[in-house]
N, C-alpha and C positions, 0 to 999 in steps of 0.2 A: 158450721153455718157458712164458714167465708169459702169453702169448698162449694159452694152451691151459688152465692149471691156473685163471685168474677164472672163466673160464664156466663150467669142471667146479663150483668151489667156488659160484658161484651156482644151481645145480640142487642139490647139496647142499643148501644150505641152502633151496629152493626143496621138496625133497622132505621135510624134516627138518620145516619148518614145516607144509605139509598133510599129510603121513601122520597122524601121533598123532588130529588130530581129526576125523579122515575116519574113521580105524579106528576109533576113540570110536562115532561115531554109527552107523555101519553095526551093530559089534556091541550098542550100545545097544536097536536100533530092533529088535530079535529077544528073541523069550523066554531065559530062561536058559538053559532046557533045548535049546534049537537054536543056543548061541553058538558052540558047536563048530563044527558044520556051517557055519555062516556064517564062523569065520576060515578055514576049510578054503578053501569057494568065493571070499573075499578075493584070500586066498592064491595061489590057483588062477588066476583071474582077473589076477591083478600080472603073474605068471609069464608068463601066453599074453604078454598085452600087449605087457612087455618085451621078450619071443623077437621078436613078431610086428612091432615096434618097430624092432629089430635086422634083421632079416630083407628089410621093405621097402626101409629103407636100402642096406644093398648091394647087392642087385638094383637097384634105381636107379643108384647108384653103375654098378654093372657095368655097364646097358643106356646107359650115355656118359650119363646126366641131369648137367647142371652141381651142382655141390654148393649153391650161393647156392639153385636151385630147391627143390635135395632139403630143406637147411634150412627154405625158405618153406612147401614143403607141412607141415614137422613142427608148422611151428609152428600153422599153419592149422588141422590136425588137434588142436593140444593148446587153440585160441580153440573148436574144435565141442565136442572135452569139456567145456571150461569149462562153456559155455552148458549143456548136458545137465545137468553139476552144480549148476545156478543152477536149472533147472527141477526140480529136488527138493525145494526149501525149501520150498516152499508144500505139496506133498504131505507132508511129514512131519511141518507144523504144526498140517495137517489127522488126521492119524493121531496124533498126541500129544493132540487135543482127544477124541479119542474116535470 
């Protein structure tokens, strides 16, 4: 069991630490009058993810893919968002100057 609850408890705390200043800034970077609509599409956006997240998993799982793969692609997948999230900082340093 303790094989299973580290890794849960380090994405916890993996999601606990970026959520708050992810959501800060996305809702930040929008007028007030549209913060609505942007935690909506957040929101919206987490959800597909998660589903879609979930979804590829077992169908891999089902079509025999080994598990060590299915992890390596997950992870692969969460090193390209990373990068996508690194390629925002300069855009939004730029839209904060004016």
């Amino acid at each position: 069991m303790i094989e299973v609850l580290w890794p849960m408890a380090l994405c916890g705390m993996g999601f606990g630490l970026f959520q708050p200043p992810n959501n800060r800034e996305l809702i930040g970077s929008v007028p007030l009058s549209r913060s609505a609509n942007a935690s909506g599409a957040m929101s919206t956006s987490r959800t597909v993810g998660q589903s879609l997240g979930v979804a590829l998993v077992g169908a891999f799982l089902a079509a025999g893919v080994a598990v060590q793969a299915t992890l390596w692609l997950g992870a692969l997948t969460t090193l390209a968002a990373l990068l996508f999230s690194l390629l925002r900082i300069p855009l939004a340093a730029a839209a904060r100057r004016g």
